[in-house]
C-alpha positions in Angstrom: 0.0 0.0 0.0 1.5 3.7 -0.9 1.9 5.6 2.4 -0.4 8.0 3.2 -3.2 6.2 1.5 -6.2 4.9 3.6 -7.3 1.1 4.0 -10.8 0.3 4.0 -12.3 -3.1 4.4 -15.7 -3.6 2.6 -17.5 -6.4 4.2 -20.5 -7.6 1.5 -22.3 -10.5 0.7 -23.8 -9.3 -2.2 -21.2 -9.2 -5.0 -22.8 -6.5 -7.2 -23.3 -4.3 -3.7 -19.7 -4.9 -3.2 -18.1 -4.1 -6.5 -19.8 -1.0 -6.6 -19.0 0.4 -3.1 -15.2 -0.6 -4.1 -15.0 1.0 -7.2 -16.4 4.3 -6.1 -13.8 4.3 -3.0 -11.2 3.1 -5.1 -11.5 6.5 -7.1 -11.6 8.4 -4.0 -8.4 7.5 -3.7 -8.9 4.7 -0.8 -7.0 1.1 -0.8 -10.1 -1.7 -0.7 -9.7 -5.2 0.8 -13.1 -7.3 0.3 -14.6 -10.3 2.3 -17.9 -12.0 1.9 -19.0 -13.8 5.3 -18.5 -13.2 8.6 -15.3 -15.3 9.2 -13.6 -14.0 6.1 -13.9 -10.4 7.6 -12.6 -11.4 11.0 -9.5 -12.4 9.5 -9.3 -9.8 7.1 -8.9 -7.3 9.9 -6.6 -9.0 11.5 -4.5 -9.8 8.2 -4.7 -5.7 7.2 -5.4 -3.1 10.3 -8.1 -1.7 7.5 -8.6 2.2 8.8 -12.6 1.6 8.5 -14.2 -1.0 7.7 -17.8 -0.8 5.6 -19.7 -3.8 7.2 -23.0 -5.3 6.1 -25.4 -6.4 8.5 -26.6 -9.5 6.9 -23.8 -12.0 5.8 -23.5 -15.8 5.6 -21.5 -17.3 8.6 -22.2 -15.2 11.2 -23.8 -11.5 11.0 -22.2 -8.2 10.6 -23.4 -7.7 14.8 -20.8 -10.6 15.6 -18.1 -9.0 13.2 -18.5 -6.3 14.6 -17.8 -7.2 18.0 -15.0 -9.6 17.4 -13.1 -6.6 15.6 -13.5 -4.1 18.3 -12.4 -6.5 21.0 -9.1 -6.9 18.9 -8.9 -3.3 18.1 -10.8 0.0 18.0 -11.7 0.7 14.5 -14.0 3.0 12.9 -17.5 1.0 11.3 -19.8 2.2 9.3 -22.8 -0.3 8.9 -25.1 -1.4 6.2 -28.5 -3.0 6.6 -31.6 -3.5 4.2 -33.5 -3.2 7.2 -34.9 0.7 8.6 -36.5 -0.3 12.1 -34.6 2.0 14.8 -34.2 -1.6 16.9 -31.6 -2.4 14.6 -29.8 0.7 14.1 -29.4 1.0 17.8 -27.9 -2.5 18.1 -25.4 -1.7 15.7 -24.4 1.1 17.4 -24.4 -0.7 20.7 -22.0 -3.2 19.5 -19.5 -0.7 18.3 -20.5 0.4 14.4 -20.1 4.3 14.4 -22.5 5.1 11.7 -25.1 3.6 10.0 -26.9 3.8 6.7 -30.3 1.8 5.4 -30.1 0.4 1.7 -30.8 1.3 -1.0 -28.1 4.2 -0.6 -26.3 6.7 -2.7 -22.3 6.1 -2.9 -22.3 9.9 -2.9 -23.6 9.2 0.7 -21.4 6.6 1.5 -18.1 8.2 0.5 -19.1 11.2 2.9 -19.9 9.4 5.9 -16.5 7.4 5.5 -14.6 11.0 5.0 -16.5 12.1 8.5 -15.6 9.2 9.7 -11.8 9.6 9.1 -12.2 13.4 9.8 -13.7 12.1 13.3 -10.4 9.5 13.7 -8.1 12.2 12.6 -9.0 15.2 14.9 -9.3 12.6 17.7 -5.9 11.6 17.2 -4.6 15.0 17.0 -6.6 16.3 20.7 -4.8 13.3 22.0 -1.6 14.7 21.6 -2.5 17.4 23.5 -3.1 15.4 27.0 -1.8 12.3 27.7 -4.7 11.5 31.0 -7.1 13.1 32.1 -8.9 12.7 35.9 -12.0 14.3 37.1 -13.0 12.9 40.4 -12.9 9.1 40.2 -13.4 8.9 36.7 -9.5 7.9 34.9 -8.9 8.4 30.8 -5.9 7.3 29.4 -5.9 8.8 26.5 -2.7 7.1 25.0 -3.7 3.7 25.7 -7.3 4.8 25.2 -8.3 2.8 28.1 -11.2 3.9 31.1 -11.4 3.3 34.6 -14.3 4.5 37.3 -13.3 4.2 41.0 -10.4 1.8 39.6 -12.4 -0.2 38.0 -11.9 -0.3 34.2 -14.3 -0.3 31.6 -14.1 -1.3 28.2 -15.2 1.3 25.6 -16.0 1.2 21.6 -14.1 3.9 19.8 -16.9 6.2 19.5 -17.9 5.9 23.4 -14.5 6.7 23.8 -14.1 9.8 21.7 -17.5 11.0 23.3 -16.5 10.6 26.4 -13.4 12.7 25.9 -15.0 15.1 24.5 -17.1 15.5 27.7 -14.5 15.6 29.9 -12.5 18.2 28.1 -15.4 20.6 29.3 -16.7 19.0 32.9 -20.3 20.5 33.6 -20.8 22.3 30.0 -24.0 21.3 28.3 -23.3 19.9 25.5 -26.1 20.4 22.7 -27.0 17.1 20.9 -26.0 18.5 17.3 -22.7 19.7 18.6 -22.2 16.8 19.5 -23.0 15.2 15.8 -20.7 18.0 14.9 -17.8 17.7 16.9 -17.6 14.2 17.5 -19.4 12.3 14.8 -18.2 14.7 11.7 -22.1 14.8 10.9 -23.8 17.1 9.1 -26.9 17.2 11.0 -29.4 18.7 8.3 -28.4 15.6 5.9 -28.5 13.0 9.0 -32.3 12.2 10.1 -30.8 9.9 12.9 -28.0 11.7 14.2 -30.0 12.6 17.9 -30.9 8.8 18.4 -27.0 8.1 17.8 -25.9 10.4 20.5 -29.1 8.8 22.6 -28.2 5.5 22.0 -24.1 6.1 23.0 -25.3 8.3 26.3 -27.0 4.6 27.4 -24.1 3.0 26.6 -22.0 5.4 28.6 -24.0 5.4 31.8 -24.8 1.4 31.4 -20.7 0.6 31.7 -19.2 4.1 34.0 -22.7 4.6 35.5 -25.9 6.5 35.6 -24.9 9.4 37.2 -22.0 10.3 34.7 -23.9 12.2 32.2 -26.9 14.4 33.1 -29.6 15.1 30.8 -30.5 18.5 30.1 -34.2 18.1 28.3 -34.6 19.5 25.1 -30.7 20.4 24.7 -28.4 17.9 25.2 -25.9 16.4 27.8 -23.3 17.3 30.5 -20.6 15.0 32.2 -21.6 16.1 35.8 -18.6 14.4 37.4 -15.5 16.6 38.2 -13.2 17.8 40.8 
């Protein structure tokens, strides 16, 4: 692969799906590895380190769900998610089990190709704010933002790369309310005119945050947004 160029993985059991979301991120300039089942992508991502992987839901073997948790466990790695299903059930599992976006099919490649930019834009600012603070503590709550690893009152937590990046992004501003399209904004890389389920997103990650640091972490402030209410 020529350095600098990104590595996506496009996970798709449907050939003709497939070979078109390759060719239109090969001429974006992108490096494409393909697998078709659930085992095949598994060892894809361990064979290449892809920098995002495009994962259908659906796929022989086992499902895009399982994927999607074996390759987070391994490593945090942006996913964007594919389903030929619309009920918000779904969506909200994905997102549970690590994916970071998620679009419905039929779907544009226009749309595709800009929620993998956002999604690298997303990796890319992240990576440079971490430069900028190695840790950070605010009461008993413990990020290390190298290692990207999470502990509450000692006890660690494991976190999806997105939960991670949100939570950061609360605790660079204890207290603040944080307004649920900023949010989109400033974490995600949405645009949230273009992105109908951007708020249940942020929802659905807030529940994940308070389910694994606890329920007191994040206050709700109705009709705005969020705050990270512990602190010094």
């Amino acid at each position: 692969m020529e350095p600098g160029r990104r590595l996506v993985l496009v996970v798709e059991d449907d050939v003709t799906i497939a070979e078109s979301i390759t060719a239109r991120l090969r001429a974006e300039g992108f490096v494409i590895e393909v697998a078709h089942d659930g085992p095949a992508a598994v060892a894809a991502d361990a064979e290449h380190d892809p920098d995002l992987v495009v994962l259908d839901v659906m796929l022989p073997g086992f499902d895009g769900l399982e994927v999607c948790r074996r390759i987070q466990t391994r490593r945090p790695v942006p996913v964007l998610m594919l389903t030929a299903r619309a009920e918000e059930t779904d969506m909200l599992v994905g997102l549970g089990v690590g994916a970071d976006d998620y679009l419905t099919k039929p779907f544009s490649m226009r749309v595709l190709t800009a929620r993998v930019h956002a999604l690298l834009r997303r990796v890319e600012r992240s990576a440079r704010a971490d430069a900028a603070d190695a840790r950070i503590v605010l009461g008993d709550l413990e990020i290390d933002i190298d290692r990207r690893r999470v502990a509450r009152g000692g006890v660690p937590s494991q976190l999806t790369p997105i939960e991670f990046d949100l939570l950061v992004h609360f605790a660079r501003r204890p207290r603040a309310v944080q307004p649920r399209e900023r949010l989109l904004n400033e974490v995600w890389g949405w645009d949230t005119h273009t992105n109908a389920s951007g708020t249940r997103a942020v929802d659905s990650h807030i529940k994940a945050l308070r389910r694994k640091l606890g329920a007191d972490l994040i206050r709700t402030v109705h009709g705005i947004g969020y705050a990270l209410e512990v602190g010094p």
